[in-house]
C-alpha positions as CSV (number, residue, x, y, z in Angstrom):
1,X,8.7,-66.8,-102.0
2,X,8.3,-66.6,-98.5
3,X,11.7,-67.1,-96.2
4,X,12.4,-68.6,-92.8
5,X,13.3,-65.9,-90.1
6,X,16.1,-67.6,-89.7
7,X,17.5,-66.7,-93.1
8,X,16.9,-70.6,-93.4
9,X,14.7,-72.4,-96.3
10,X,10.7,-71.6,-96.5
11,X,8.6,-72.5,-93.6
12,X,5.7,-74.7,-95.0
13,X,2.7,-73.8,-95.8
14,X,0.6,-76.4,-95.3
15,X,1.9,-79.0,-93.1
16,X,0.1,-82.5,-93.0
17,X,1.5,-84.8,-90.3
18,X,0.1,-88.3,-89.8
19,X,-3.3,-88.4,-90.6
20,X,-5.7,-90.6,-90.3
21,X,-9.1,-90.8,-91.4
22,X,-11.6,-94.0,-90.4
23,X,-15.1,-94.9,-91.6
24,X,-16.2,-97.1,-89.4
25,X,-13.8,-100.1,-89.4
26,X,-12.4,-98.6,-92.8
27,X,-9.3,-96.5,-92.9
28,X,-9.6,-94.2,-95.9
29,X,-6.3,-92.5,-95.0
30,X,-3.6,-93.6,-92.9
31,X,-0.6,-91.8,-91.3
32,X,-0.5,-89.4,-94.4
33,X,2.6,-86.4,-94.0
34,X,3.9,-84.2,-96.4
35,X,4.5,-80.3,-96.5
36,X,3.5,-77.8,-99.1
37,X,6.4,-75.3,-99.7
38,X,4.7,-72.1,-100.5
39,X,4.8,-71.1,-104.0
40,X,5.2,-74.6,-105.0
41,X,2.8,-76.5,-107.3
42,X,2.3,-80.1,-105.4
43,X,0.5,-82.7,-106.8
44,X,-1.1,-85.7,-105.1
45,X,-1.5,-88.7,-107.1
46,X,-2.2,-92.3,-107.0
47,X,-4.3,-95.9,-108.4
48,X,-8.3,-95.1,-108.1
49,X,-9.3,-95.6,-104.4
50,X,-6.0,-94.8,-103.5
51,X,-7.7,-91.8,-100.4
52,X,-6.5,-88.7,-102.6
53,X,-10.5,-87.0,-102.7
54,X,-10.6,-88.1,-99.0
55,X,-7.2,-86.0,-98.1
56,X,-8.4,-83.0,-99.9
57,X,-11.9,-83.0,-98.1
58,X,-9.6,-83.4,-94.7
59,X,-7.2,-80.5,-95.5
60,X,-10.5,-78.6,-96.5
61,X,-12.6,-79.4,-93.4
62,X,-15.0,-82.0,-94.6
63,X,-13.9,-84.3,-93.2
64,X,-12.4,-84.9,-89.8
65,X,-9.2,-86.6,-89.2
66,X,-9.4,-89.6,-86.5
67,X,-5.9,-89.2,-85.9
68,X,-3.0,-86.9,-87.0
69,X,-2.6,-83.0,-87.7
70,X,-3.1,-80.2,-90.2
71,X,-0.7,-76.6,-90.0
72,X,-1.7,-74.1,-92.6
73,X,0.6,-71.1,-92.1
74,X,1.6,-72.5,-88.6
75,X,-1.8,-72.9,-87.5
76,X,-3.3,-75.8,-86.4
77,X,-6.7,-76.0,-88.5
78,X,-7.2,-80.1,-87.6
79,X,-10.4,-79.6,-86.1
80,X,-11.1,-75.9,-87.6
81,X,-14.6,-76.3,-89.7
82,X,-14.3,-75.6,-93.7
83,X,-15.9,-71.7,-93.7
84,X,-12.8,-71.1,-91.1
85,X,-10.3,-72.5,-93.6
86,X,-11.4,-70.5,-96.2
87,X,-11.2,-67.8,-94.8
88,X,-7.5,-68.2,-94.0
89,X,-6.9,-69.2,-97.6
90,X,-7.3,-72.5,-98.6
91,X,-9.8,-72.7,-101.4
92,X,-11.0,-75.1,-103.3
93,X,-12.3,-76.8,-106.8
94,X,-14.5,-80.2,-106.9
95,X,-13.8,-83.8,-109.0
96,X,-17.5,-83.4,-109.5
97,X,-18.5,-79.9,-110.9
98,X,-20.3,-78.4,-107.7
99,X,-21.8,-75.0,-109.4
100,X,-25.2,-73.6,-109.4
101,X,-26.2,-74.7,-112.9
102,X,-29.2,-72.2,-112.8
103,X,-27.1,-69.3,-112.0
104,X,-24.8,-67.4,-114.3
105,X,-21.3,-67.4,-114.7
106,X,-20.6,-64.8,-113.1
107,X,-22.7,-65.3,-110.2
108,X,-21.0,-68.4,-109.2
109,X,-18.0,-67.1,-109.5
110,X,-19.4,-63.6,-107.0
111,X,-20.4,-66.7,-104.6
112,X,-16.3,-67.5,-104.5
113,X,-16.3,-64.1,-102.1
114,X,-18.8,-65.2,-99.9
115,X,-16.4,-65.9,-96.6
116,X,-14.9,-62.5,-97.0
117,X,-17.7,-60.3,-96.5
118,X,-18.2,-57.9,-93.5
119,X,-21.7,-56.7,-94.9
120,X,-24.1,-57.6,-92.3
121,X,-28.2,-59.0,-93.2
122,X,-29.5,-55.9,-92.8
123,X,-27.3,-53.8,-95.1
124,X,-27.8,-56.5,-97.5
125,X,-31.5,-56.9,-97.3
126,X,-31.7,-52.9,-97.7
127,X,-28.5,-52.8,-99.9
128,X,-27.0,-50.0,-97.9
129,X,-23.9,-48.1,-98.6
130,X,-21.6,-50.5,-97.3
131,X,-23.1,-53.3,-99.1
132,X,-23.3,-51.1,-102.4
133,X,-19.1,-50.7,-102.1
134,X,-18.4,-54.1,-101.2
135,X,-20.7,-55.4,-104.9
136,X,-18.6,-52.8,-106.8
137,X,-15.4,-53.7,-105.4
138,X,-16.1,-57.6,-105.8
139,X,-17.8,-56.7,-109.0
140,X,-14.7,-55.0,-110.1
141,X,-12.0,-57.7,-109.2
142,X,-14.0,-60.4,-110.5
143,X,-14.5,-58.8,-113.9
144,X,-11.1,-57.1,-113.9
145,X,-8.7,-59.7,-112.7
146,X,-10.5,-63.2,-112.9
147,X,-12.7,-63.1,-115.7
148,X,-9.9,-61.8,-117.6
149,X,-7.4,-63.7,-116.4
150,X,-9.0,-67.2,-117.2
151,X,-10.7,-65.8,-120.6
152,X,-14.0,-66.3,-120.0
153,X,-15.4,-62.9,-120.4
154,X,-17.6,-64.2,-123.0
155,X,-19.7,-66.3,-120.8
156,X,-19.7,-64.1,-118.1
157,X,-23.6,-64.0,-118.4
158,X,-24.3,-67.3,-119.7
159,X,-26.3,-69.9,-117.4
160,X,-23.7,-72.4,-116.1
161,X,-25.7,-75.5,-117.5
162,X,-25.3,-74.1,-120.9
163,X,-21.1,-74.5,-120.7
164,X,-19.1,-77.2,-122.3
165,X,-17.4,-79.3,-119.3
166,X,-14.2,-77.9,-119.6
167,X,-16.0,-74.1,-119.4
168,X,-17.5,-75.4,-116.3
169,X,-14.3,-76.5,-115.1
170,X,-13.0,-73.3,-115.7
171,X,-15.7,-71.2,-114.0
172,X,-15.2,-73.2,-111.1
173,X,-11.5,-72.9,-111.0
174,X,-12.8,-68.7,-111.1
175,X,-14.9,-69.0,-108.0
176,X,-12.3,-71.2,-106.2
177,X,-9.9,-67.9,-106.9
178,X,-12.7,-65.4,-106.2
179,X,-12.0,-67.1,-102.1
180,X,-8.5,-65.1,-102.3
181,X,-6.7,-68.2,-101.5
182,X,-3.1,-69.0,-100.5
183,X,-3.4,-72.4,-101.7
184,X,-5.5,-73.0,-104.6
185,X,-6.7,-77.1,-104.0
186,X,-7.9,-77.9,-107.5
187,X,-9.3,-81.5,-107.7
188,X,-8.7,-83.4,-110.7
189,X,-8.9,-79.9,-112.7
190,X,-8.5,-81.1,-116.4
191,X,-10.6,-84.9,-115.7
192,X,-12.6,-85.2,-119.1
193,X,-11.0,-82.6,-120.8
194,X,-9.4,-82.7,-124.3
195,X,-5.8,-81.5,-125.1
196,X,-6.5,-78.3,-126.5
197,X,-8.6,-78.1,-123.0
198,X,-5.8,-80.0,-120.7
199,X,-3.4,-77.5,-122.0
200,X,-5.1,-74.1,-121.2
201,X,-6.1,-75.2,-117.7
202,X,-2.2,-76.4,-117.4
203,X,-1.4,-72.8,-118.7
204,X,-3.5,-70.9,-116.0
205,X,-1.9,-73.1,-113.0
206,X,1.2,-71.9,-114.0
207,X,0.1,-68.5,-114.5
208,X,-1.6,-68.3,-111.3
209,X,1.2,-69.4,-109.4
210,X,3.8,-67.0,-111.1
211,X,1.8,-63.7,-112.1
212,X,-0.3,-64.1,-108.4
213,X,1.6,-65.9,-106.2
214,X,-0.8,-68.7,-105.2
215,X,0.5,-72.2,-104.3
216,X,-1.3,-75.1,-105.6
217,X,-2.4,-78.3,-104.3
218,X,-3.7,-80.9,-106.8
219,X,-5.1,-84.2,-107.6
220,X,-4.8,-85.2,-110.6
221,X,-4.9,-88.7,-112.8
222,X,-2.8,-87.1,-116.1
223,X,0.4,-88.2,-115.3
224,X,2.0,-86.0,-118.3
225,X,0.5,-83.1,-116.8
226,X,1.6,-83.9,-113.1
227,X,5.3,-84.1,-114.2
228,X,5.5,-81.5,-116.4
229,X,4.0,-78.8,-113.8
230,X,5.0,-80.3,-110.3
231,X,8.1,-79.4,-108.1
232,X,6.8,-82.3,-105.5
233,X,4.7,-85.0,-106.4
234,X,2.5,-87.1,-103.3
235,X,1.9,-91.0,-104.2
236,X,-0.7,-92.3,-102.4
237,X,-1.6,-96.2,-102.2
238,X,-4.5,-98.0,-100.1
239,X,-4.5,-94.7,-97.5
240,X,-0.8,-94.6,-97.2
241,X,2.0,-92.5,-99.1
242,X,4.1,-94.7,-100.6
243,X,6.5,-91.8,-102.3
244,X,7.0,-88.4,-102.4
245,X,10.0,-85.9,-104.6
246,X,10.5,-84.7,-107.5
247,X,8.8,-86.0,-110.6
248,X,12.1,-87.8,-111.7
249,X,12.1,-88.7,-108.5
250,X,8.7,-90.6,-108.4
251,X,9.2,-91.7,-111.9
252,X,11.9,-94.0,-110.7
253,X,10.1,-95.2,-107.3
254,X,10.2,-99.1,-108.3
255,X,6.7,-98.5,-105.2
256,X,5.0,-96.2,-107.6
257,X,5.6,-98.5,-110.7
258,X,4.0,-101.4,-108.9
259,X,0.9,-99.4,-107.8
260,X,0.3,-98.3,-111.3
261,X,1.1,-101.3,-113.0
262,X,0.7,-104.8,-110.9
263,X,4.2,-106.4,-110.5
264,X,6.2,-103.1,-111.8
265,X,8.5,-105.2,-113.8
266,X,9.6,-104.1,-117.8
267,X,8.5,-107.5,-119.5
268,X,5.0,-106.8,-117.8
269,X,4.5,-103.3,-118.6
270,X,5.5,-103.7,-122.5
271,X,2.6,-106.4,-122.2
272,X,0.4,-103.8,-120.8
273,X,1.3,-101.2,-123.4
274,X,0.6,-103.5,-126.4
275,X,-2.8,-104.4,-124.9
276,X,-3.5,-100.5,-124.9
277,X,-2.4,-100.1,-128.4
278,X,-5.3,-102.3,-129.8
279,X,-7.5,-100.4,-128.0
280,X,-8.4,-96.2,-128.0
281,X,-7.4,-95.0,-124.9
282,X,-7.8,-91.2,-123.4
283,X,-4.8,-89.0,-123.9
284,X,-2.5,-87.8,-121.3
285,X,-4.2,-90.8,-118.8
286,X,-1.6,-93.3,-119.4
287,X,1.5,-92.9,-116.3
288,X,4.3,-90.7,-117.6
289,X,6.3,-93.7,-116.2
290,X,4.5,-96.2,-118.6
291,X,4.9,-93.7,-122.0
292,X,8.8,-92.7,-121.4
293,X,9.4,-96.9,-120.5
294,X,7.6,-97.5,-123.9
């Protein structure tokens, strides 16, 4: 982990500070702050509608901040476009799978690599010897390192729109890590995934960040997840962060109970939980905060 030249604690990371985001006479986001500590995994959570895909696609560059700033490694990047960001280090997965369905595994994940490239049109049109090296060397850290490292060497030449979802997942999780990034923002990474599925891609965040160093930035709606992983958890309500710590921390924000639950109170949520009980309901989706109160 990195340290202050001061001797001090970690500079951040990422550094979000007031932001603001407006559609119109809508605010999506509004006066969000938080830092990412580098090698940290953070997680941003919150109700449905709550802005958390909207702050991702500001931090990323989609989206343009009405108000507010962004530092990523001491940088301002607030009005830096997204192919800029990237190729500092922040890369990205999607809540909706965004891969080539018609292209192999392995091709989406070469696409990952794109920003880093010095080869120019012409050596690529002729593939020319600097465009030759730069295939092999992508070539090789793709199949030696990623590939390997998420275990999906045996799809490496299947057509994406053959995968199961939580394959796709995966392979998009690859080509987010193909962008060599410094934070990894992975957006809702295990939505409509089973356990056995939930707890691989659980597995490989924590391996990425301790075997490769990578901080993590997520969104994510299993709450069991998000408190087992996290060393700082983001709450976000209406645009606004209403908490931020630790998971025990969050866990006991009376706030965070009442965005998740209505009025936040015992009586109500032992109401709530026998309702669920007569009905099937996903698992790992129900607040951490709602299963340990049970």
């Amino acid at each position: 982990m990195e340290t202050h030249p001061d001797g001090g604690p970690p500079a951040p990371l990422l550094q979000v500070d007031g932001v603001t985001l407006a559609f119109g006479g809508v605010k999506a986001l509004s006066g969000v702050g938080f830092d990412v500590q580098p090698g940290s995994i953070t997680a941003v959570i919150g109700p449905n509608g709550a802005g958390k895909t909207s702050l991702f696609n500001t931090i990323s560059g989609f989206y343009r901040p009405t108000g507010g700033s962004i530092r990523f490694q001491g940088e301002d990047i607030t009005r830096m476009p997204a192919p800029r960001r990237a190729r500092l280090g922040l890369g990205r997965s999607f809540q909706n799978i965004a891969l080539f369905r018609g292209m192999t595994v392995l091709d989406n994940i070469k696409l990952g690599r794109h920003a880093h490239l010095r080869t120019n049109v012409l050596d690529a049109l002729l593939y020319l010897g600097r465009a030759r090296r730069e295939e092999a060397e992508l070539r090789r850290d793709i199949e030696e390192r990623i590939i390997d490292f998420l275990e999906i060497d045996h799809i490496r030449h299947a057509p994406v729109a053959a995968l199961s979802y939580g394959l796709q997942k995966r392979v998009e999780m690859a080509r987010a890590l193909a962008m060599q990034p410094r934070i990894l923002m992975l957006d809702e990474p295990v939505a409509g995934m089973n356990r056995e599925e939930t707890e691989d891609m659980a597995r490989f965040i924590l391996d990425v960040r301790a075997e490769w160093g990578v901080t993590v930035l997520m969104v994510e709606h299993d709450m069991g997840m998000v408190m087992d992983l996290s060393d700082h958890v983001v709450v976000l309500n209406f645009g606004q962060v209403i908490a931020q710590g630790t998971p025990a921390v969050v866990q006991a924000d009376p706030e965070v109970n009442r965005a998740y639950l209505g009025a936040g109170d015992v009586g109500e949520l032992r109401q709530r939980l026998r309702g669920a009980a007569e009905r099937p309901a996903p698992v790992g989706h129900l607040p951490a905060m709602a299963q340990r109160a049970a």
